[in-house]
ZAMARGU-4260 file (C-alpha; in steps of 0.2 Angstrom, whole numbers, plus 5000, padded with zeros to 4 digits):
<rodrens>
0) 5336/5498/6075 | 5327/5483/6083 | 5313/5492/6088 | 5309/5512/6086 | 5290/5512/6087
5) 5286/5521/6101 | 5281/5510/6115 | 5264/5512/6125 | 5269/5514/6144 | 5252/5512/6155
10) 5255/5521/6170 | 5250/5510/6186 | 5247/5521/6200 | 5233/5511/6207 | 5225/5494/6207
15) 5211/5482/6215 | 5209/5478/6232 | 5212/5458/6241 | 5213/5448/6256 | 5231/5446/6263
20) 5237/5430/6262 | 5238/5427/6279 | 5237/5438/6296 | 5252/5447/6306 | 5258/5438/6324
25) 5256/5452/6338 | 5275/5454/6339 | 5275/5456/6320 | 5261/5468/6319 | 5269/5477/6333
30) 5286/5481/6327 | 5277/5484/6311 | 5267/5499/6318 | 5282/5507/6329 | 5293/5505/6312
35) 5278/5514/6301 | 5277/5529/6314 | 5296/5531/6316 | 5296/5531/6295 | 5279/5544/6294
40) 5289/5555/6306 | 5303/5555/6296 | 5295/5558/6280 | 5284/5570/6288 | 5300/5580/6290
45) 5303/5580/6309 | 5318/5591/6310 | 5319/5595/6294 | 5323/5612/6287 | 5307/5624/6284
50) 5300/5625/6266 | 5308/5610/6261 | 5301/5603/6245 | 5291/5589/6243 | 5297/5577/6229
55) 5283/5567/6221 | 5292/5554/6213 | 5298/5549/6231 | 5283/5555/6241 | 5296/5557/6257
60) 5307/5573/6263 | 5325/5574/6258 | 5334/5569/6274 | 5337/5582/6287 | 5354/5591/6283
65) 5361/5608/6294 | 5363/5620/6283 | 5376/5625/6297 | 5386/5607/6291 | 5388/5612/6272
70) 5405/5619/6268 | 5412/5621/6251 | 5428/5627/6246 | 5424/5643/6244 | 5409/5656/6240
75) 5403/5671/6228 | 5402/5680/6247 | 5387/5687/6253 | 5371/5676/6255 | 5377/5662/6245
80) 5387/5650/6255 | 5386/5633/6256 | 5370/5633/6270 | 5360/5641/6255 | 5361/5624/6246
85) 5354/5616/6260 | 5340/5628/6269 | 5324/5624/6261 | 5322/5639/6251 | 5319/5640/6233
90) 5323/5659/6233 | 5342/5656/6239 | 5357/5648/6233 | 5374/5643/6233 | 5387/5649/6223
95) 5403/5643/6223 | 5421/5653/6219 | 5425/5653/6199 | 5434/5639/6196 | 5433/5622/6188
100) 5438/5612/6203 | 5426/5619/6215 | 5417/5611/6228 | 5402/5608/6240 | 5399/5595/6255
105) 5386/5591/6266 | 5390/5582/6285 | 5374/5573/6286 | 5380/5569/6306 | 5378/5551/6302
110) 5380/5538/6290 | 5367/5533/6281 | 5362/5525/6265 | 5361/5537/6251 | 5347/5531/6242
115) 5346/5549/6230 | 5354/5565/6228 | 5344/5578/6218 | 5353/5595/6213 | 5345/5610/6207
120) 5355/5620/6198 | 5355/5641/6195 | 5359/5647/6177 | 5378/5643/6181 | 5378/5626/6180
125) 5391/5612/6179 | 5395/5605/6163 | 5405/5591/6170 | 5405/5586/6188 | 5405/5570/6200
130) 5393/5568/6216 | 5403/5557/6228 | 5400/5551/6246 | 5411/5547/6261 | 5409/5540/6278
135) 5425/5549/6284 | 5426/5565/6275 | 5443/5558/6267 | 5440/5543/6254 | 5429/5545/6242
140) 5417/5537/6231 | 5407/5542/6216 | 5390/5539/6214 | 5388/5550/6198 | 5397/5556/6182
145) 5392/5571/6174 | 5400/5573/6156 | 5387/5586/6147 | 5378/5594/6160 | 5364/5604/6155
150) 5357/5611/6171 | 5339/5612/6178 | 5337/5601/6190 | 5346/5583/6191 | 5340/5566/6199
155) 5354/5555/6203 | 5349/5537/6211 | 5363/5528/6218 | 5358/5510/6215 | 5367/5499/6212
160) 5381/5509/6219 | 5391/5508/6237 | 5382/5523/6248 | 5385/5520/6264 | 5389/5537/6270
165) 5391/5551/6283 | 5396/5566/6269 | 5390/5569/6251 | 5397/5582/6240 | 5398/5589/6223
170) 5415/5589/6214 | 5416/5601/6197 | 5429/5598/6185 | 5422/5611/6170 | 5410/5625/6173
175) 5396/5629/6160 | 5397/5648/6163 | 5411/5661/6166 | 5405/5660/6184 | 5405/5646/6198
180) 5393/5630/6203 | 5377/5639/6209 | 5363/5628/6218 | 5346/5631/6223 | 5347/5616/6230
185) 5357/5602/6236 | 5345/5588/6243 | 5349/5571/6250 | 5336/5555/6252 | 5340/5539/6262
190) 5339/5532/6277 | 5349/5523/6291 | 5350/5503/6287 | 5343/5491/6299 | 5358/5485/6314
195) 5358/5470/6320 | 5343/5466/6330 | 5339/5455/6345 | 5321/5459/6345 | 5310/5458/6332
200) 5313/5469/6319 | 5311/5474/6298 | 5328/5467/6294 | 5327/5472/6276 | 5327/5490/6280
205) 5337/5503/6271 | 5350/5487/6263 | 5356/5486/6247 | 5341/5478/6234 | 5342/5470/6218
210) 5331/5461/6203 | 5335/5453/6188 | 5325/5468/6180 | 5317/5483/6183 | 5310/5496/6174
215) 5319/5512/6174 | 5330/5521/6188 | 5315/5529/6197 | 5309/5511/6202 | 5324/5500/6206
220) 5324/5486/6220 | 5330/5498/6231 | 5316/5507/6231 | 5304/5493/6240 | 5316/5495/6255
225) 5315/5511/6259 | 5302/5510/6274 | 5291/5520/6262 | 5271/5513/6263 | 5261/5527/6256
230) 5242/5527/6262 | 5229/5516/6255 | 5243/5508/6241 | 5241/5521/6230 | 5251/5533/6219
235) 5268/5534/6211 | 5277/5532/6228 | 5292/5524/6230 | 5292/5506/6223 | 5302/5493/6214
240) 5295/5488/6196 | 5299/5477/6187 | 5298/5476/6166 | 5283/5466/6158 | 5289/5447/6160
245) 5282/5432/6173 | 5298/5425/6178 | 5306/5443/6189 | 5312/5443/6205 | 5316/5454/6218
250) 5331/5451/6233 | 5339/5459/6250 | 5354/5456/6259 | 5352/5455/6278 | 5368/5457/6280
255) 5372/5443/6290 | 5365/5426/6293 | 5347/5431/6300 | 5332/5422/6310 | 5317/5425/6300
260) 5297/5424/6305 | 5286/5436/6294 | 5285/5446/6278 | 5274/5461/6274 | 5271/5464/6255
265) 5265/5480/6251 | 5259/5480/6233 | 5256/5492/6221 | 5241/5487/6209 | 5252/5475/6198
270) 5254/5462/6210 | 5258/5444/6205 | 5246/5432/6207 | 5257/5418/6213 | 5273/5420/6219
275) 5287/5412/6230 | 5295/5419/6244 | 5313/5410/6245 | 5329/5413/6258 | 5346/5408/6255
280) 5365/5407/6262 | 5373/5412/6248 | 5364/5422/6235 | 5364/5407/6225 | 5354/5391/6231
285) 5336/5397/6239 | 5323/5386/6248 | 5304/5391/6247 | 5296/5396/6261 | 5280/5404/6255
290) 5269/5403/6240 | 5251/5404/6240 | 5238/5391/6239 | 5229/5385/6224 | 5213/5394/6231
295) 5222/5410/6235 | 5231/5410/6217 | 5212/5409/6210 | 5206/5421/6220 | 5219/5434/6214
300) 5217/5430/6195 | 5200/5432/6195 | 5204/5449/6203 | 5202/5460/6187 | 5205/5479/6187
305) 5208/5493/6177 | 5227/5503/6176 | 5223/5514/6190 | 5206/5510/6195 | 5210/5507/6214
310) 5223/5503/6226 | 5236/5490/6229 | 5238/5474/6238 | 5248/5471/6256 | 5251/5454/6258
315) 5255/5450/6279 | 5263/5433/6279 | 5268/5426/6296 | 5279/5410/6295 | 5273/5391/6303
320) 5292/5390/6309 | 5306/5402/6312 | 5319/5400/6294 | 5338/5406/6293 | 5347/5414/6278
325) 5354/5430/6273 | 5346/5434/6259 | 5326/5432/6254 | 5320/5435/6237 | 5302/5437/6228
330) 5303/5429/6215 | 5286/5432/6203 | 5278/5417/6194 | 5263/5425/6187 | 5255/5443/6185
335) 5240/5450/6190 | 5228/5455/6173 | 5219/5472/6169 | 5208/5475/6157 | 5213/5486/6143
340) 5197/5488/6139 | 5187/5474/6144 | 5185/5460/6139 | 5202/5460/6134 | 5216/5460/6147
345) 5234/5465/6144 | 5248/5462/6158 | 5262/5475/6166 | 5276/5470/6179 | 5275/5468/6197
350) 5274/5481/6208 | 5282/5483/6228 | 5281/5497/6238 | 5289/5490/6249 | 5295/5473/6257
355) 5299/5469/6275 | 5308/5455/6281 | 5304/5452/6300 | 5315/5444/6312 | 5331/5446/6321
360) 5350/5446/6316 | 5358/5452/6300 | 5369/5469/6300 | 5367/5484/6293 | 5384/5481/6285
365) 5378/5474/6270 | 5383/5485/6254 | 5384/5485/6234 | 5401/5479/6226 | 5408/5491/6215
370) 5405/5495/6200 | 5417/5486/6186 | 5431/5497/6180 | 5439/5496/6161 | 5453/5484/6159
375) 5471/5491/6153 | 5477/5478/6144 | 5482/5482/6123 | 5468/5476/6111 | 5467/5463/6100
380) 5458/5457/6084 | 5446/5443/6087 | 5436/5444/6073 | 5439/5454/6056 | 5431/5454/6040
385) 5438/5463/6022 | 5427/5454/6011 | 5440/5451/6000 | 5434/5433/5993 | 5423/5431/5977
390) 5406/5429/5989 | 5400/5431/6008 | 5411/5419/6020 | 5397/5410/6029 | 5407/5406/6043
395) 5407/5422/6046 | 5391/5428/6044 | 5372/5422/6045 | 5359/5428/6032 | 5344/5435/6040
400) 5329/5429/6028 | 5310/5439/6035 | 5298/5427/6039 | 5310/5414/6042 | 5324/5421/6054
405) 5312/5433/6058 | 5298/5442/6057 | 5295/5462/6053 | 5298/5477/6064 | 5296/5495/6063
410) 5284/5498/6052 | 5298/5496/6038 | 5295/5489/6019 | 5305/5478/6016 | 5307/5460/6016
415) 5327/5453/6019 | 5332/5440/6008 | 5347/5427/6004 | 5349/5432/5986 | 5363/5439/5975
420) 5353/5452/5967 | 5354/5462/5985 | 5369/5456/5994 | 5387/5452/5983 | 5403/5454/5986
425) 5413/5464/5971 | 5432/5473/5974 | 5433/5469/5990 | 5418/5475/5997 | 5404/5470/6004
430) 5388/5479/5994 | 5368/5477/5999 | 5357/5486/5986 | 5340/5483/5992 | 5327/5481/5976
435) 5312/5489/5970 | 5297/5473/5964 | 5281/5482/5959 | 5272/5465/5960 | 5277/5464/5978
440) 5288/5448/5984 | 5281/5434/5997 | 5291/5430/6010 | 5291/5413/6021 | 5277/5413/6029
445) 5264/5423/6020 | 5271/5442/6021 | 5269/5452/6006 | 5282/5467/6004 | 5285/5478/5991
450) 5307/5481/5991 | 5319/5466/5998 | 5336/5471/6004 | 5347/5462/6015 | 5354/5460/6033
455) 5367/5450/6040 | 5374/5447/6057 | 5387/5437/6066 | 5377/5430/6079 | 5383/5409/6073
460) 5401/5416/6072 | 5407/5427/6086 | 5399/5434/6102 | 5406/5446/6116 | 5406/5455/6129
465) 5417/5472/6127 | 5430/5477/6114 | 5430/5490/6101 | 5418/5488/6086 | 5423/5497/6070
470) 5417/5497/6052 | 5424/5507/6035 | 5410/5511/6026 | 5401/5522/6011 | 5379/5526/6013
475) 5369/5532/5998 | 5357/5546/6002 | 5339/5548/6001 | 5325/5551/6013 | 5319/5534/6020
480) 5335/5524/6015 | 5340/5518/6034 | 5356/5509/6033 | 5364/5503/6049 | 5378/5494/6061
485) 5374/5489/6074 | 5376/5476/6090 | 5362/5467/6098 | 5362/5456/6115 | 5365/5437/6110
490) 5348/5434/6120 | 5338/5445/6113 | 5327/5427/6108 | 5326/5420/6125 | 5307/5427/6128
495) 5311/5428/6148 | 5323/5442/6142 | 5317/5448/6123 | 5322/5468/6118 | 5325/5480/6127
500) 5331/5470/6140 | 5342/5462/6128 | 5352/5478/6126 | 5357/5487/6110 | 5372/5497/6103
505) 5368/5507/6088 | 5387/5513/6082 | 5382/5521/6065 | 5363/5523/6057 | 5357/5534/6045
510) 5340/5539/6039 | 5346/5546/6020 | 5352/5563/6025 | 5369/5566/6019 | 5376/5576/6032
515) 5375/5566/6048 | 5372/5550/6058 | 5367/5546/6073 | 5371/5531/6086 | 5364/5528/6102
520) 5361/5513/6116 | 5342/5506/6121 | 5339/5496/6138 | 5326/5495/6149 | 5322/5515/6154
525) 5331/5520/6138 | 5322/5509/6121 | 5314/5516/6106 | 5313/5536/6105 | 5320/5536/6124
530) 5337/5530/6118 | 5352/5535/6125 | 5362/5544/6111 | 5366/5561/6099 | 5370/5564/6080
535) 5387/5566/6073 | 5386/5580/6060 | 5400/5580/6045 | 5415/5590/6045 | 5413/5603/6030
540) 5416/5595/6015 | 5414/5579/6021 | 5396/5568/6020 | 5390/5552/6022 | 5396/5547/6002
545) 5415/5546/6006 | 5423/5533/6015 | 5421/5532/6034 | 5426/5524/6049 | 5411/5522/6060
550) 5415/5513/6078 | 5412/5512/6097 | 5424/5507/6112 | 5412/5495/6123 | 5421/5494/6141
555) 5413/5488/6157 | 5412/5509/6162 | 5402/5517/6147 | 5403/5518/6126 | 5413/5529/6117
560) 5408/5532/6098 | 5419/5538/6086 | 5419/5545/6067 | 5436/5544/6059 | 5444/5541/6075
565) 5437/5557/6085 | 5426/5555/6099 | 5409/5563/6098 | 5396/5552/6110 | 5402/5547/6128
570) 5389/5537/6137 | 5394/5533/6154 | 5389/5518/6165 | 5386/5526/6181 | 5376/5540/6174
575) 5366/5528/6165 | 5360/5518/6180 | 5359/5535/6188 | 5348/5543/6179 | 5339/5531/6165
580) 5341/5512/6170 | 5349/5497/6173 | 5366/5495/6163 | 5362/5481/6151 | 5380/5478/6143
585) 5389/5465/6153 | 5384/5450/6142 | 5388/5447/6126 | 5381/5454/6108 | 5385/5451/6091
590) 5388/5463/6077 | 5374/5467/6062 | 5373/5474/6045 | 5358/5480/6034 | 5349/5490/6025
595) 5332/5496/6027 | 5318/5505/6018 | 5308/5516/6028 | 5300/5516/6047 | 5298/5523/6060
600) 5313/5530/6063 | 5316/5539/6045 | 5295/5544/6047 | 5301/5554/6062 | 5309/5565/6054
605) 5304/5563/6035 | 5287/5565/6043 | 5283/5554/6025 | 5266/5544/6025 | 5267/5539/6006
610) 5267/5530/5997 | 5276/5520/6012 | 5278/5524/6029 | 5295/5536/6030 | 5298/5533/6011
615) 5296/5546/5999 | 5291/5543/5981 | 5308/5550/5975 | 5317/5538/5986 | 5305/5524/5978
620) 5311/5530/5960 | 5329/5529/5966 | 5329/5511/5974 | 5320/5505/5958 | 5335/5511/5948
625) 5349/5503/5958 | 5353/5518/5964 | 5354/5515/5984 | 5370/5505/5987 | 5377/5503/6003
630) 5397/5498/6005 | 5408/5493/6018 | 5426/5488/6017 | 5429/5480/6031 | 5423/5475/6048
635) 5435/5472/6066 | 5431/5468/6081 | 5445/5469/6096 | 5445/5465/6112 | 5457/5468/6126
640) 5471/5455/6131
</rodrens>
């Protein structure tokens, strides 16, 4: 509801040439080459299985696996045991014995960081599943929760996860087809994190990553440490990225406290300008150690390119004085410009193919902490509205006024207002009926808009992180209407962090059709018409005009959305930062009501251009006769003990 236009993603798979900063000490540059040929070999394949397919979003080799070390528990017969997952050919496949709790494992010989799992399903296909790793064979942990599986094939990314491990292995739980799980493949990407080291060494390699942002799951910190330098900087290799914001940073654990001497930064074309390079004990208090000089800085920013004009940036920094910590973090200051065209220039993230950390020490014990898990405690009521005053309890809610509180978004056409003649209270109910004015309405500021309407929000009164949202509530319908209720991240205004980075949790919105609604989550890798979400059609008899309980369960392991107490959308955690982005929803959000007229999300369907964007003529006829209400009973908001 914040923001559906669709946003215009420039794709950076190149970018201009520079000077590194400073040149690699021998030892450096030596350890560098031997770790560059030990990481072509591997992603040449050395060992691998013939035929094996070459994924371009990685640009490197799933790791070696022996067909002969797949098992599963147990097999159509014939040619499609558990080696067929694993031999390289796209011809043969695995299929497992028909039952939901059927299996299939890989022994990787060693244990490794699993970085990506990628499955490549046959016609029977798993509707729900998990995808777990092992460094026994006995406990496991799951990397991935399947709960609508569709087949094709499946990307799964295991940051920010714990995958340290010697065995991966599908698990079913419900099978999509009368028959069993069938693979064409079953392919596993990572690689061995750095040990300890008493000689000079890329401590950074293969441990766990992080940033406060990135862009999507195909380009998480995790990525920049993966040994992967692809040839000239160019391309869509492997690579952290980060969204489109100055102040972003990217970090490594060493694993233990570490003696450090050089850094290599292998940029993709959206490099940062001027940057710091920082260690620390903790993960918490950092010390510079690097940043560029006044004259470097210039040079770069007067370094001017075109998205995907040329190739990237490698930054070779070799410390005056050996440094300790444990942990080292980028953290971006300014980004490079492009022109888009010239002379204008527009700015994206920052880029890292990869970052190395020279130096000795660490351990290659460092992992992810587990994921949060939901609480069991009974829920509360922490804040609940029934509107049963004579007029709107301001210390409850805020009045959103356009061109004041803020500004317009999404194309739509109307202004929201503080006044009675679109927002009352009457029996108990809350009632917005947004208003025709032929003679168009100014708003603060200068805007001119032909409807006003109303929104309010709860953003002065209460804020929180988890708990179960829930509204009773009666829509009007007619094409372009676009009643919603909603929750949006409390720092949405903080401009280091803005939307979709903010997060968003649309629990009921409707665009004037009467017989379903739809709700869905937007984050970074998930916003506008990429959201995360589905449509809840109408029992029959039933539409949006009758009373209705719209709500979602927020919990520190995914959303559940309900109408009238039945589930109908699950949106897990771990499949989110597995397959779309990072999870956004541990911070807190407040709850929104409002009504508006047209858009860009009614115009997507409505496919309406006049006489307003997504607003039919008919609809215009309607609102002018008051005739576009919309109700709610009450609003609750729990949270656990």
């Amino acid at each position: 509801m914040y923001k559906r236009q669709a946003l215009l993603l420039a794709a950076l798979t190149a970018g201009a040439t520079g000077l590194p900063l400073s040149g690699p000490a021998p030892a450096q540059a030596a350890a560098q080459a031997a770790a560059q040929a030990a990481a072509q070999g591997a992603a040449q394949g050395a060992g691998a299985p013939s035929g094996l397919a070459w994924d371009a979003d990685w640009a490197a080799a799933a790791y070696a696996a022996d067909p002969a070390a797949a098992s599963a528990s147990g097999a159509e017969g014939g040619p499609f045991g558990a080696g067929a997952a694993f031999d390289g050919n796209a011809g043969s496949r695995f299929s497992s014995n028909f039952a939901d709790d059927a299996w299939i494992r890989i022994d990787l010989g060693s244990v490794i960081r699993v970085s990506q799992v990628v499955l490549v399903w046959e016609a029977a296909y798993g509707l729900r599943y998990v995808v777990e790793v092992s460094r026994d064979g006995a406990a496991w942990q799951s990397v991935y929760t399947e709960n609508a599986g569709t087949g094709g094939t499946t990307t799964i990314h295991t940051h920010p996860q714990p995958a340290l491990a010697r065995y991966v292995r599908m698990r079913g739980l419900q099978r999509a087809t009368p028959y069993g799980y069938s693979l064409y493949a079953f392919q596993v990407y990572g690689g061995a994190p750095a040990p300890a080291a008493t000689s000079t060494a890329d401590l950074a390699l293969n441990h766990p990553g992080d940033s406060n942002y990135y862009q999507d799951a195909g380009h998480t910190p995790l990525h920049a440490f993966d040994g992967g330098v692809p040839a000239g900087l160019t391309g869509d290799a492997t690579r952290w990225a980060s969204d489109w914001n100055d102040h972003r940073w990217i970090s490594v654990d060493l694993g233990a406290p570490a003696r450090i001497t050089a850094f290599d930064l292998h940029w993709e074309s959206a490099y940062a300008v001027d940057y710091q390079l920082q260690v620390s004990d903790d993960n918490q208090n950092w010390r510079t150690v690097h940043q560029p000089t006044a004259a470097q800085v210039a040079a770069r920013d007067a370094d001017i390119g075109t998205p995907g004009s040329s190739a990237g940036l490698h930054d070779a920094v070799t410390l005056p004085a050996a440094v300790t910590g444990r942990y080292v973090r980028m953290l971006g200051l300014r980004r490079r410009r492009f022109y888009s065209p010239a002379p204008y220039t527009a700015q994206f993230g920052y880029s890292l193919y990869a970052f190395q950390v020279w130096g000795t020490g660490g351990s290659a014990a460092a992992e992810y902490p587990a994921l949060p898990v939901d609480g069991t405690g009974a829920y509360r009521t922490v804040f609940f509205d029934d509107f049963a005053g004579t007029a709107l309890d301001r210390s409850k809610w805020r009045v959103v006024v356009t061109g004041s509180t803020m500004g317009s978004v999404n194309g739509e056409s109307q202004a929201y207002v503080d006044d009675p003649s679109t927002l009352r209270i009457s029996d108990s109910q809350l009632l917005i009926t947004p208003r025709h004015l032929p003679g168009g309405y100014t708003a603060p500021g200068g805007g001119r808009y032909a409807f006003t309407s109303a929104r309010i929000d709860t953003s002065a009164a209460v804020r929180f992180t988890h708990g179960r949202v829930s509204a009773r509530m009666k829509l009007p319908v007619g094409l372009g209407l676009w009643p919603a209720f909603w929750l949006l991240g409390a720092n949405v205004d903080d401009p280091d962090v803005s939307w979709p980075d903010c997060g968003e949790i649309d629990v009921m919105e409707n665009i004037g059709y009467p017989d379903w609604t739809s709700s869905s989550l937007h984050g970074p890798g998930y916003s506008a018409d990429g959201n995360i979400g589905g449509l809840r059609h109408f029992p029959a008899g039933q539409d949006v005009t009758g009373w209705h309980v719209y709500a979602v369960e927020w919990t520190p392991a995914g959303m559940r959305f309900s109408l009238d107490g039945t589930a109908y959308l699950e949106v897990p955690r771990q499949k989110t930062l597995a397959t779309r982005g990072a999870w956004v929803f541990d911070r807190d959000q407040y709850v929104i009501l409002n009504f508006a007229l047209g858009g860009a999300y009614p115009a997507g369907w409505n496919k309406v251009t006049t006489p307003y964007w997504g607003l039919p003529q008919a609809t215009v006829d309607q609102v002018a006769a008051g005739a576009a209400t919309l109700a709610v009973d009450w609003v609750r908001v729990e949270q656990r003990a």
